[in-house]
Backbone as numpy.savetxt, mean C-alpha at the origin, in Angstrom:
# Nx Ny Nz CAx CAy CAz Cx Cy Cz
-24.50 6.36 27.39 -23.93 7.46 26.63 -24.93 7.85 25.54
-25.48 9.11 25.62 -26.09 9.79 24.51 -25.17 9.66 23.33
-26.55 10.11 22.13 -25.80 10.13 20.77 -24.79 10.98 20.44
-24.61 12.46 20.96 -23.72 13.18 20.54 -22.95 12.58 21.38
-22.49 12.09 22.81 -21.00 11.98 23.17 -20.64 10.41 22.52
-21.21 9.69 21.47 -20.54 8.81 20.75 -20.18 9.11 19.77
-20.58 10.22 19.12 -20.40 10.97 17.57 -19.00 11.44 18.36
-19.06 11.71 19.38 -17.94 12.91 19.91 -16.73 12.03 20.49
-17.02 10.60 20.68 -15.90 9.80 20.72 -15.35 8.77 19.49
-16.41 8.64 18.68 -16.09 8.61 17.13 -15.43 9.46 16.50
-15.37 10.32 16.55 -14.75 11.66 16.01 -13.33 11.44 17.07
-13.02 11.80 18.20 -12.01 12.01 18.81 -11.04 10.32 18.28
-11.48 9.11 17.80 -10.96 7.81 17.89 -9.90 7.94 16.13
-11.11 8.85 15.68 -10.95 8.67 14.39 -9.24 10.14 13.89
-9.55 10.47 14.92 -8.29 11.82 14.91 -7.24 10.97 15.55
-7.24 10.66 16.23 -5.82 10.05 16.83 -5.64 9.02 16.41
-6.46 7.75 15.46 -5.93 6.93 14.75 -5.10 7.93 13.79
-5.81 8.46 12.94 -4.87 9.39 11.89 -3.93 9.62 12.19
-3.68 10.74 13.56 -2.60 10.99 13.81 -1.21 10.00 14.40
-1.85 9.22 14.53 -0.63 7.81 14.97 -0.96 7.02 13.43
-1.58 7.25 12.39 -0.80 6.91 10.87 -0.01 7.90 10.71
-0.18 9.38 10.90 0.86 10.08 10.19 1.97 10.45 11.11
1.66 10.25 12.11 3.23 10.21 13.34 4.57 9.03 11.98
3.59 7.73 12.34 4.48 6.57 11.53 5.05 6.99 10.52
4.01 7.78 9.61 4.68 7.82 8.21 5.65 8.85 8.36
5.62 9.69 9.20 6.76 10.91 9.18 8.04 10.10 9.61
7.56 9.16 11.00 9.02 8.91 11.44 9.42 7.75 10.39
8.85 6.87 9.72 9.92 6.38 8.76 10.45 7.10 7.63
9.94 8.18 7.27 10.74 9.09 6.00 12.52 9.09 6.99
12.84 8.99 7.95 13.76 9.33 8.65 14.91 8.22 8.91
13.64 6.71 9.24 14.42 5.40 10.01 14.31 4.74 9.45
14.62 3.39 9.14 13.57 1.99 9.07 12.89 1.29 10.32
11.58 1.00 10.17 10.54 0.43 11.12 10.90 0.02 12.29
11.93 -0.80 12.02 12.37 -1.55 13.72 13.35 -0.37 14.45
13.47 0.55 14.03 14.16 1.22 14.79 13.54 2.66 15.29
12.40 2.49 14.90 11.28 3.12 15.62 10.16 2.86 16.79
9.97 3.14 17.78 9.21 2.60 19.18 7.46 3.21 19.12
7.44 2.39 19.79 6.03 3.10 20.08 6.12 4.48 20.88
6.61 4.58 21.75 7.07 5.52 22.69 7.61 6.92 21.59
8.13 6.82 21.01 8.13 7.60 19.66 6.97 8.06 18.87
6.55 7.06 18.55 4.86 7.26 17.63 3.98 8.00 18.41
3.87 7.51 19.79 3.14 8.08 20.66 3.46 9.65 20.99
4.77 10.61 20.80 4.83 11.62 21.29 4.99 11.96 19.68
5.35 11.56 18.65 4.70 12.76 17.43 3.46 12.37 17.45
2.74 11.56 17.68 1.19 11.84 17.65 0.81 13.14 18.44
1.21 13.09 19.68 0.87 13.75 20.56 0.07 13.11 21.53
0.14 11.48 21.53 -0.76 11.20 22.21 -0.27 10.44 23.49
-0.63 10.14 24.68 0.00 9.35 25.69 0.40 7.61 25.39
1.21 7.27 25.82 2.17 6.10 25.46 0.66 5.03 25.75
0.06 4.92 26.55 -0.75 4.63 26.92 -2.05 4.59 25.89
-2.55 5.93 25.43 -3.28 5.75 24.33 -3.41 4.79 22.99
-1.84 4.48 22.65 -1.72 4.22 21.83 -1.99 2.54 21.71
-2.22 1.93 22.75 -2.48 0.16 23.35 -4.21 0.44 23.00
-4.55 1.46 22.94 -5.92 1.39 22.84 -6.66 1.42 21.55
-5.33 1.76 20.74 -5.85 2.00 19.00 -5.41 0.87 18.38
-4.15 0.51 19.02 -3.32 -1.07 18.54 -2.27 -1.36 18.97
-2.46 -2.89 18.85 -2.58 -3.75 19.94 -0.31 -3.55 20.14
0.17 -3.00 18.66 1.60 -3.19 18.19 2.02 -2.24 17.45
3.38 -1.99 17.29 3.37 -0.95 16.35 3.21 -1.83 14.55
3.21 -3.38 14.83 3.30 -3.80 13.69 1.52 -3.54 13.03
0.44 -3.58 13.98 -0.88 -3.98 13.51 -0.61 -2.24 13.06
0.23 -1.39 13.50 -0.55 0.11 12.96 0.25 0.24 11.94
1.50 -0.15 11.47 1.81 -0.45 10.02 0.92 -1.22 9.07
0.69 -2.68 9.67 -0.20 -2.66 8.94 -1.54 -2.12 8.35
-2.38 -1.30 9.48 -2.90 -0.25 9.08 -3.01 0.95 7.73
-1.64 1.15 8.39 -1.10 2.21 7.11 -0.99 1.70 5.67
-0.43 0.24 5.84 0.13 -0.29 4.40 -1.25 -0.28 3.59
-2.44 -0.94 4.39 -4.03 -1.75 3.79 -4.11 -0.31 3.43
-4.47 1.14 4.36 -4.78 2.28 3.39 -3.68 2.78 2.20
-2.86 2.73 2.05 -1.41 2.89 1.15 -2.31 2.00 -0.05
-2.26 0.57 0.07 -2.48 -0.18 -0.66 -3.83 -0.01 -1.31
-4.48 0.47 -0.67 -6.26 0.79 -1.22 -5.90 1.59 -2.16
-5.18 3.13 -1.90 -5.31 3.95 -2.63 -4.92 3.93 -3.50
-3.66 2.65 -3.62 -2.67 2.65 -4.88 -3.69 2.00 -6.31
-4.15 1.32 -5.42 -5.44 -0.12 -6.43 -6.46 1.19 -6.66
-7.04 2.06 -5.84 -8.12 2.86 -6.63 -7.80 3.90 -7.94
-6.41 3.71 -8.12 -5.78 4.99 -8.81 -5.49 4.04 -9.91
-5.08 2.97 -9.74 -4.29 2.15 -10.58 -5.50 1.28 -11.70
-5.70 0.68 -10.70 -7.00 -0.57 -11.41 -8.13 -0.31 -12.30
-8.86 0.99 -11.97 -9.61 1.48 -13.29 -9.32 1.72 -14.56
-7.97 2.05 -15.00 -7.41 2.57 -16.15 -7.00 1.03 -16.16
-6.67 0.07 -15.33 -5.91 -1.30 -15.98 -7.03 -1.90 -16.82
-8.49 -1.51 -16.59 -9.64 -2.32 -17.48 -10.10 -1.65 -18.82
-9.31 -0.57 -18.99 -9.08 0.56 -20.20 -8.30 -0.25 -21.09
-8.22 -0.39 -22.46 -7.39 -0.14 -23.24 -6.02 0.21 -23.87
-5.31 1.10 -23.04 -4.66 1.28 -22.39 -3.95 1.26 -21.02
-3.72 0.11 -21.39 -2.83 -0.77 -19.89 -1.84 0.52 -19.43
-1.01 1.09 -20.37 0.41 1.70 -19.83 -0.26 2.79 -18.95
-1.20 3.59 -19.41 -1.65 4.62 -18.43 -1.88 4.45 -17.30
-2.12 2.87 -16.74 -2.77 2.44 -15.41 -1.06 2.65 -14.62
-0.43 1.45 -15.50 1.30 1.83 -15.12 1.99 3.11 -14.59
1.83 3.52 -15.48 2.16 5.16 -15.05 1.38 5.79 -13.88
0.28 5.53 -13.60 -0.45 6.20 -12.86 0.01 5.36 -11.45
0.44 4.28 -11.51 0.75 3.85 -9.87 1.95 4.01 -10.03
3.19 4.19 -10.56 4.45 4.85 -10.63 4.39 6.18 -10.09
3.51 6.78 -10.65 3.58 8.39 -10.05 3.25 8.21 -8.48
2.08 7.29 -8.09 1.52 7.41 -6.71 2.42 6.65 -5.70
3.26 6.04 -6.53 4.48 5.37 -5.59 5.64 6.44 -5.59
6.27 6.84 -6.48 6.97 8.32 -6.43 6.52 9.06 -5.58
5.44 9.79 -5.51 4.99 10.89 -5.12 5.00 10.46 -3.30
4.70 8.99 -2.94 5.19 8.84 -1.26 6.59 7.71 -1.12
7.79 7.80 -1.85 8.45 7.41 -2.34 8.92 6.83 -0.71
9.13 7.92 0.15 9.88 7.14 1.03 9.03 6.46 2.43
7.70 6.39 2.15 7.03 5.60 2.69 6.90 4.30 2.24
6.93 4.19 0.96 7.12 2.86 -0.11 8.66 2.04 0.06
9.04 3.14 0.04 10.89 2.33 0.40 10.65 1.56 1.70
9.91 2.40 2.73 10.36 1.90 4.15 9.26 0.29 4.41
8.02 0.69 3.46 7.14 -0.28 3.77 7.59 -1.72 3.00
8.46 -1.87 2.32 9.23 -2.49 1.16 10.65 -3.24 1.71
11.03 -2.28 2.38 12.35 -2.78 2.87 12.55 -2.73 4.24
11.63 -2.35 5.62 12.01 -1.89 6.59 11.11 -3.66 7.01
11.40 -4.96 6.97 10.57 -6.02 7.15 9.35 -5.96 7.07
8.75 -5.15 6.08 7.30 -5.29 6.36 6.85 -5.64 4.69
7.59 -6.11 4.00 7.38 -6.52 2.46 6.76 -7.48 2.10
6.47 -8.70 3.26 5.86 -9.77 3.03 4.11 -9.64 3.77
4.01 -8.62 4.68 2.87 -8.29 5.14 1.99 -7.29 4.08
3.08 -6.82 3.65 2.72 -5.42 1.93 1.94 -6.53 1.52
2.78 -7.29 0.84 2.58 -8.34 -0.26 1.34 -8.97 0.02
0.86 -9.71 1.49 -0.23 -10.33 1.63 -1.31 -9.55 1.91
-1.53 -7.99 1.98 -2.54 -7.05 1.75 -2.68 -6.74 0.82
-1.46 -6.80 -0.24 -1.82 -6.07 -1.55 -2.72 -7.47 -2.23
-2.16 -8.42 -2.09 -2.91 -9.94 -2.53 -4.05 -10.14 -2.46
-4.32 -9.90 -0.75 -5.41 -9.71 -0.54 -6.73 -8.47 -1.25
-6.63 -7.46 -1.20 -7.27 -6.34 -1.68 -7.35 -6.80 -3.29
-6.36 -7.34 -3.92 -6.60 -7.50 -5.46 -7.59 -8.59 -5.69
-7.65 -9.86 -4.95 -8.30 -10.76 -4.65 -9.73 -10.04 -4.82
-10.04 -9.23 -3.50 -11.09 -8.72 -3.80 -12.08 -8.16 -4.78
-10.59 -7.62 -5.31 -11.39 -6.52 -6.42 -11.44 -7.49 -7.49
-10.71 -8.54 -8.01 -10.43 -9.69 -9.26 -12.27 -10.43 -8.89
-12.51 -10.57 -7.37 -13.87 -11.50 -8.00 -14.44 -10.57 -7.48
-15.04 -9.19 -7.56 -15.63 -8.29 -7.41 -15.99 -7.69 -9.22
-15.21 -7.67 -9.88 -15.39 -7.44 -11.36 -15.20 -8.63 -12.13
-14.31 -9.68 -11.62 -14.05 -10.50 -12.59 -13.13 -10.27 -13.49
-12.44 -11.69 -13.54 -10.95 -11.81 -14.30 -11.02 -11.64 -15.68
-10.52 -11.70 -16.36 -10.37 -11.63 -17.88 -10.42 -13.25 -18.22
-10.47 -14.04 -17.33 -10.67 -15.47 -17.95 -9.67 -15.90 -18.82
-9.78 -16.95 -19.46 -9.02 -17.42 -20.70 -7.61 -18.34 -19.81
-6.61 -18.70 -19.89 -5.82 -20.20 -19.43 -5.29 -19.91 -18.26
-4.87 -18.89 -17.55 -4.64 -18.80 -16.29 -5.62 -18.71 -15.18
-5.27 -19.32 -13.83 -6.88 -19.16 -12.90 -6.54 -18.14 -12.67
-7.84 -17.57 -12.02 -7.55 -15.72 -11.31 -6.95 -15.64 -10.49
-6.94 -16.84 -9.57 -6.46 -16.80 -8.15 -5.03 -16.34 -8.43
-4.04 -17.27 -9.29 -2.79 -17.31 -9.80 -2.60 -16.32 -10.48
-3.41 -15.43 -11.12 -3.11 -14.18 -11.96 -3.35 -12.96 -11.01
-3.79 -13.31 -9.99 -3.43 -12.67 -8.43 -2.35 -12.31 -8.32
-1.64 -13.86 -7.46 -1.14 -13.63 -7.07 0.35 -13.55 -7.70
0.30 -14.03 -9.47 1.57 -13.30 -10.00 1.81 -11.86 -10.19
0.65 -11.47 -10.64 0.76 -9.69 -10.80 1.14 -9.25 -9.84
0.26 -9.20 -8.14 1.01 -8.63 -7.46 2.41 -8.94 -6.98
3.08 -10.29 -6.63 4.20 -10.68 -6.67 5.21 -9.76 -7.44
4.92 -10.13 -8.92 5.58 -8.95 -10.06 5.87 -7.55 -9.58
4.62 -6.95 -9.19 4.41 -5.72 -9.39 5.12 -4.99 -8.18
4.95 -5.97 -6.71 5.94 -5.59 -5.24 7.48 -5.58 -5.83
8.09 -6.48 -5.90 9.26 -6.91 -6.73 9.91 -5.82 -7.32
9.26 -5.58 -8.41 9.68 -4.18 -9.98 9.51 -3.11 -8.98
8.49 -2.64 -8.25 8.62 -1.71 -7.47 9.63 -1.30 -6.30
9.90 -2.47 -5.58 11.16 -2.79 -4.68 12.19 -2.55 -5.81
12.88 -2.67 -6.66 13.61 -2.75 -7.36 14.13 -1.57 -7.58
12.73 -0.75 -8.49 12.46 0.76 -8.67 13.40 1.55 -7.39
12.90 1.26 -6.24 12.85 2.49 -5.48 13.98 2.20 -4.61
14.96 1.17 -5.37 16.31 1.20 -4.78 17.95 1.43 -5.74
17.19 2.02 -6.87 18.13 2.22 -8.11 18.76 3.74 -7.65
19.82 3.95 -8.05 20.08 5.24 -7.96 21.08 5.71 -9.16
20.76 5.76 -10.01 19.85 7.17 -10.16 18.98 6.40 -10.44
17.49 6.91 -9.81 16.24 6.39 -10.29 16.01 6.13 -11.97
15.38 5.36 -12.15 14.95 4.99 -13.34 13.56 5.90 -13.67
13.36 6.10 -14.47 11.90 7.42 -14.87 11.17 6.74 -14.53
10.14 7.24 -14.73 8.34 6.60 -14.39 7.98 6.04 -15.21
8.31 6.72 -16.73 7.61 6.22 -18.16 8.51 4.81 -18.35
9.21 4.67 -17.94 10.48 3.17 -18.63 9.78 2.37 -17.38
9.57 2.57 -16.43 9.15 1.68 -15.38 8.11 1.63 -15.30
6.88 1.83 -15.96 5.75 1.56 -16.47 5.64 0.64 -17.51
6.63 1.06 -18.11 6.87 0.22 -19.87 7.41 -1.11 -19.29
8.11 -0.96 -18.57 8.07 -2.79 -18.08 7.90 -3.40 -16.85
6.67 -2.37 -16.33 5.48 -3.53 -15.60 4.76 -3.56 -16.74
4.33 -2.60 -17.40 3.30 -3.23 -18.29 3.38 -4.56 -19.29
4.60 -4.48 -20.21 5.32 -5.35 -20.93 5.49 -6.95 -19.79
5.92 -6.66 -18.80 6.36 -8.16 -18.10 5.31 -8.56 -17.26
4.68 -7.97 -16.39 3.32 -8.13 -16.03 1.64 -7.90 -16.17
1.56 -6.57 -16.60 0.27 -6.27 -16.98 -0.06 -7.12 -18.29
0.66 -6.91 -18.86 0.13 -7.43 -20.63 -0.03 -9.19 -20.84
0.98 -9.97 -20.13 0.74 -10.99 -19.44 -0.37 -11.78 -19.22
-0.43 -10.87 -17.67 -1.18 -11.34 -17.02 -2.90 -11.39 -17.62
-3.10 -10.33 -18.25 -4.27 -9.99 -18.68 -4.58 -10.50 -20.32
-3.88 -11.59 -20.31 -3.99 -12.44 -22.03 -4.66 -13.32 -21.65
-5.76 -13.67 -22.53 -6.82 -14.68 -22.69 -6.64 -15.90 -22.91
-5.35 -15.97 -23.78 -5.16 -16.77 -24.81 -4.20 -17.83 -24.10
């Protein structure tokens, strides 16, 4: 295979993964997870039932998929402002980005997939904690890992099952207060 028909099957791999993430995310705004098929995913993709064994292996590995990008984006929005000065702004800023795909967060939270959330979000923070480095001082990092995110799945699960929702600004004010401020003490 020449170079352009691998650019041209790179390109075609990279469209129908997408589109079997955003098949998923549409059909859970609707269901919870287990009551969605592949056979489903496969025709809002648009793609043959068949195709879809070729991108992954389950419909669980293409949730998980979705969650690791969900979860990236939440940590790239979130985590820069957490090494600011202002902790609450980081708060607020992943409140809004959890709002704003609210019922993808509900479903990834509550539809059995909360403990697979949890060990990507763990994971990815992991990364980024010995990628910059912890704030040091009496807790190990590993453990200031894995309480923050613990905390932070939790308050969020919590969040996005209140009705009437609780604001953004009060649910910032206590992740920040019960976890961020915490976690990130030296002393």
């Amino acid at each position: 295979m020449n170079e352009t028909a691998s650019t041209l099957t790179d390109a075609r791999q990279v469209r129908t993964r997408r589109s079997l993430l955003d098949a998923l995310l549409t059909l859970l705004e609707t269901r919870a997870f287990e009551q969605v098929t592949i056979r489903e995913i496969a025709r809002q993709a648009g793609i043959g039932y068949a195709t879809f064994f070729r991108h992954y292996p389950s419909k669980e590995a293409l949730l998980h998929d979705l969650a690791a990008g969900e979860i990236a984006a939440l940590l790239a929005r979130a985590l820069p402002v957490l090494f600011a000065v202002d902790t609450r702004q980081s708060c607020i800023t992943l409140f809004h980005y959890v709002d704003d795909r609210r019922a993808l967060w509900s479903a990834l939270l509550t539809g059995g997939a909360a403990t697979m959330l949890k060990q990507e979000f763990t994971a990815q923070a992991r990364r980024i904690a010995e990628e910059t480095g912890g704030p040091g001082g009496w807790l190990p990092d590993e453990l200031r890992v894995i309480f923050a995110v613990s905390a932070t799945v939790e308050i969020i699960a919590w969040w996005l099952g209140q009705d009437p929702g609780v604001p953004v600004d009060k649910m910032a004010e206590i992740l920040d207060r019960l976890v961020v401020v915490p976690a990130m003490t030296t002393e």
